[in-house]
C-alpha positions in Angstrom: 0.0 0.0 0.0 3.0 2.8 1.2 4.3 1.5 -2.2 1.6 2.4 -4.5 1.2 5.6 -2.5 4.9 6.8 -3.5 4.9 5.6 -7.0 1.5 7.9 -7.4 3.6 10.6 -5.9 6.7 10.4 -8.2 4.1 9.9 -11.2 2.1 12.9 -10.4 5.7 14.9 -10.0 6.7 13.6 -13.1 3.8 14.4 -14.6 4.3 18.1 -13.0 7.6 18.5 -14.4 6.8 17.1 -18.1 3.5 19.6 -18.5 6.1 22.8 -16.7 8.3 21.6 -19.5 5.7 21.5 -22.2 4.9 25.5 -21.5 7.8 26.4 -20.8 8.4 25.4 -24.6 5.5 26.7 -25.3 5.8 30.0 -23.7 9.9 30.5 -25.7 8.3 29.3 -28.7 5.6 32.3 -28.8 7.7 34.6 -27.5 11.0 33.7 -29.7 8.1 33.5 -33.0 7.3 37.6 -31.9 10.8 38.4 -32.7 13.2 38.5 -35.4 17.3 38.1 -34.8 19.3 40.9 -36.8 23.3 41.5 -36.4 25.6 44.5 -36.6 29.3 44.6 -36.6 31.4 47.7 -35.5 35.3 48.2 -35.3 34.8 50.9 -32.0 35.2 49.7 -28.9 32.1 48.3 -27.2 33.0 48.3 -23.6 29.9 48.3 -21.4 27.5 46.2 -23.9 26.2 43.1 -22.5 24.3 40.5 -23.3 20.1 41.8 -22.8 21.3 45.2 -22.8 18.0 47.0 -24.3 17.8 47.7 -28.2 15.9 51.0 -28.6 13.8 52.5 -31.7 13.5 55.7 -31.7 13.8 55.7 -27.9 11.1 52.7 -27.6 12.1 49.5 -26.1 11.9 47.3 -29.4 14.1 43.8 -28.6 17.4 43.2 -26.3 20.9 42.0 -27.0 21.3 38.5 -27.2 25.2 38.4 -27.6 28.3 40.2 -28.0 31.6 38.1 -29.6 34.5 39.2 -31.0 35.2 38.1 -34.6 38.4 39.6 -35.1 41.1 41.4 -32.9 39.6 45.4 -34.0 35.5 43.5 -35.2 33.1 42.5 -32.6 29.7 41.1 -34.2 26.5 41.6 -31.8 23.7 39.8 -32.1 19.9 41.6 -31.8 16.8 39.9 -30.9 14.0 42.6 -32.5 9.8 42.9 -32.4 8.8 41.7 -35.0 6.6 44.9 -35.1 9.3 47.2 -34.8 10.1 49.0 -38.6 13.6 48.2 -39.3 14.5 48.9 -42.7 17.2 50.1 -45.3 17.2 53.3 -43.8 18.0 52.4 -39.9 20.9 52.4 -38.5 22.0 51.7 -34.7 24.8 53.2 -32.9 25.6 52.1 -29.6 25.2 54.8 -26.7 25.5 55.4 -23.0 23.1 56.9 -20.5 24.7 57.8 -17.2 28.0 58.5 -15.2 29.5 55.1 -16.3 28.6 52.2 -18.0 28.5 49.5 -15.3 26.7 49.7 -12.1 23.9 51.6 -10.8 24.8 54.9 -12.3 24.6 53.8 -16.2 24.6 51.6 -19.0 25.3 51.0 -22.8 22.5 49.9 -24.8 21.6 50.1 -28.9 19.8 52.6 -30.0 17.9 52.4 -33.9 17.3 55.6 -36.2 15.6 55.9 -39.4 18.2 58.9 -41.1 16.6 57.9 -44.5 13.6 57.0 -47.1 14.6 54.2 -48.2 11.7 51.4 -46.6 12.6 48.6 -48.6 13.2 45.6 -45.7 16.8 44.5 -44.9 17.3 41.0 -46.2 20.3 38.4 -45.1 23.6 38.5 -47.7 25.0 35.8 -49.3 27.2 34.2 -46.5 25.8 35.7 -43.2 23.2 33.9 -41.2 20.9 37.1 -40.4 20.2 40.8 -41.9 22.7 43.7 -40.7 21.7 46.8 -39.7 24.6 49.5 -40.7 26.1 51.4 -37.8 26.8 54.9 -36.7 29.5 56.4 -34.9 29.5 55.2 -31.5 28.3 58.2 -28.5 29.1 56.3 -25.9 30.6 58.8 -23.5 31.4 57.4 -19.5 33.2 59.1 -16.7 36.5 57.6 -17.5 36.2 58.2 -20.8 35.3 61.9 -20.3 38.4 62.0 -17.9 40.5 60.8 -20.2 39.7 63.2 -22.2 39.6 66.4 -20.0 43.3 65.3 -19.3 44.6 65.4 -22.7 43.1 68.7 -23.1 44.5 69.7 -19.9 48.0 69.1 -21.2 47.3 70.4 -24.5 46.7 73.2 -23.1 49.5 73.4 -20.8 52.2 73.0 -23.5 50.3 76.0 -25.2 51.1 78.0 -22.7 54.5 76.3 -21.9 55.2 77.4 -25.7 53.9 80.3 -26.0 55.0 82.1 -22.3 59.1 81.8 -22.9 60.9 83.8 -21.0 61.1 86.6 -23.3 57.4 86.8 -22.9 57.5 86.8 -19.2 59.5 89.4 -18.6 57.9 91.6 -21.5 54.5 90.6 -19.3 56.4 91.6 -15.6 58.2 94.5 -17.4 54.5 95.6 -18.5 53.3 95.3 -15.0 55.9 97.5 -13.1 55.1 100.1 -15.6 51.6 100.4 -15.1 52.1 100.1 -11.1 54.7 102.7 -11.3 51.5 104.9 -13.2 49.2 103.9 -10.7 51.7 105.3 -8.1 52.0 108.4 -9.8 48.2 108.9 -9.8 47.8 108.1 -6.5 50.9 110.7 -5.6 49.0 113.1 -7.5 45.6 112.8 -6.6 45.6 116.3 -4.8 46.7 117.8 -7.3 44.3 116.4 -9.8 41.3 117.3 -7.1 42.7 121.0 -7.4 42.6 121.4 -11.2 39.0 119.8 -11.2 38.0 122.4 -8.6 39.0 125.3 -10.5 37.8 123.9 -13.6 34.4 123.9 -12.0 34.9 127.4 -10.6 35.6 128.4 -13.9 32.8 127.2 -15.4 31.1 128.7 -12.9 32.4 132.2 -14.2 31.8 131.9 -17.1 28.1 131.5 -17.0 27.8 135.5 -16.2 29.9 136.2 -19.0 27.8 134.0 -21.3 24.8 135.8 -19.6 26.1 139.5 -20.6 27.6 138.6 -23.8 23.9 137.6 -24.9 22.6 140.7 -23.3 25.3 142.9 -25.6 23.6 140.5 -28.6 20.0 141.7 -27.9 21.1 145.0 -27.2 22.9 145.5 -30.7 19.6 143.3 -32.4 17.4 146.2 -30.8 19.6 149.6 -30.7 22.6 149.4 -32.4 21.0 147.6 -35.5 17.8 150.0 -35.9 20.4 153.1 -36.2 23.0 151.4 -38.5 20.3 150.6 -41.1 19.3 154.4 -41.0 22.3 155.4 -41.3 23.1 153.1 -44.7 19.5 154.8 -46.0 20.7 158.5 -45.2 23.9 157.2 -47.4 22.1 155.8 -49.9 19.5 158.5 -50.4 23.2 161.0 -50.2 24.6 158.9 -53.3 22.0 159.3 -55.0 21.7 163.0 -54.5 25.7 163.1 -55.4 24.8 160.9 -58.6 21.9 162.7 -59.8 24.5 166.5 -59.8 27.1 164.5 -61.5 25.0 163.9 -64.3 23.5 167.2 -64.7 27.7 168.2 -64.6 28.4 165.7 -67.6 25.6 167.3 -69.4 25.7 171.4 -68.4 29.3 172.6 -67.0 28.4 175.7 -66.9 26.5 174.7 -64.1 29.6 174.9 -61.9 29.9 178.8 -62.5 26.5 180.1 -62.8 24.8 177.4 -60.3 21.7 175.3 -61.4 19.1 178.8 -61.7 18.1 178.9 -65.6 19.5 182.3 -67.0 17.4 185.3 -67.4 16.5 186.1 -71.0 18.4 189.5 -72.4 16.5 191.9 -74.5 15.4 190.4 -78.1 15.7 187.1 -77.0 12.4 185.3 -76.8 11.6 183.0 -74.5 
């Protein structure tokens, strides 16, 4: 009896582990049929990609990284599971980027990232010789702290020897000369600052003078405009109406000398002469 009693038990877990078997093959066999493997090969360095590191389409979870294996010593091939949904055609291309500080950890990682930069929506098919369709690449922008360090560093010396080459030591002591001169200026101003007060203070009396001056020279203006001027024009038509007096007896001259000796009275008639 205890017998048949355990032999139900080992059928029944048998029997439990062949039907978990059965949909677990059934569950990877509808989810693998939803998705499509592509490839992509890249000569940059990959450092950070893993294996189901996201795929991303236009910044939509679309599929996950299945593998990553290096096919020679400067080509590493990675492998793509994809939707089946998602649109990749001739025109997309994936370039592998970084979010976050680094690309391991908590603070960031490397994933693919898919564009369309084109029209071309013809699907990608597999080439002769290669087991699934490639999707062409873009530059990499993966960017991590190290990186970035690495980088600041090499600018940092770049820009030291700059200045190593450019600041000799002709330049240095044209730059200190340069500097003693205009301290030695600023010590002369600042000796002189009294001085320099003074000659602003009497500046500003002086202006201050001068207002009255500018005040009676305008008052000689108005009074030449309404004195001066009235009498000089008078004067010039008293000449002028003179000229024309002296013109007018210089032409009865020209005509009549005799005018000179016996004046400008017409002669009386003598006897016999008729009028």
């Amino acid at each position: 009896m205890k017998n048949d009693i355990n032999m139900k038990a080992r059928l029944a877990f048998v029997a439990f582990l062949l039907v978990s078997i059965v949909a677990a093959a059934i569950w990877y066999f509808i989810s693998v049929s939803g998705y499509v493997n592509y490839q992509i090969s890249t000569q940059e360095s990959v450092s950070g990609l893993i294996a189901d590191a996201p795929v991303e389409f236009h910044g939509v979870d679309v599929g996950k990284v299945k593998s990553v294996k290096l096919v020679h010593p400067q080509s590493v091939r990675i492998l793509l599971s994809i939707d089946k949904t998602a649109p990749i055609t001739s025109a997309s291309v994936a370039t592998i980027t970084s979010r976050g500080l680094a690309t391991r950890g908590f603070t960031g990682y490397v994933y693919i990232a898919i564009e369309d930069v084109g029209t071309d929506a013809r699907p990608l098919v597999t080439r002769p010789g290669e087991s699934y369709p490639t999707i062409p690449t873009a530059p990499s922008k993966s960017m991590t702290l190290d990186t970035t360090l690495n980088q600041v560093n090499e600018n940092v010396q770049v820009v030291t020897e700059m200045l190593q080459s450019i600041l000799d030591k002709k330049t240095v002591a044209s730059l200190k000369q340069s500097v003693d001169s205009l301290q030695q200026v600023t010590t002369v101003l600042a000796a002189n600052t009294k001085k320099l007060n003074s000659i602003v203070a009497n500046t500003e009396r002086a202006s201050h003078r001068l207002e009255p001056l500018l005040d009676s020279s305008h008052e000689t203006v108005r009074a030449l405009q309404t004195q001066i001027l009235p009498e000089a024009h008078k004067t010039l038509s008293n000449l002028d109406g003179l000229s024309s007096s002296f013109t007018g007896v210089a032409t009865k001259i020209n005509r009549d000398p005799s005018i000179l000796i016996r004046g400008a009275t017409p002669p009386r008639l003598g006897p016999g002469e008729e009028k």
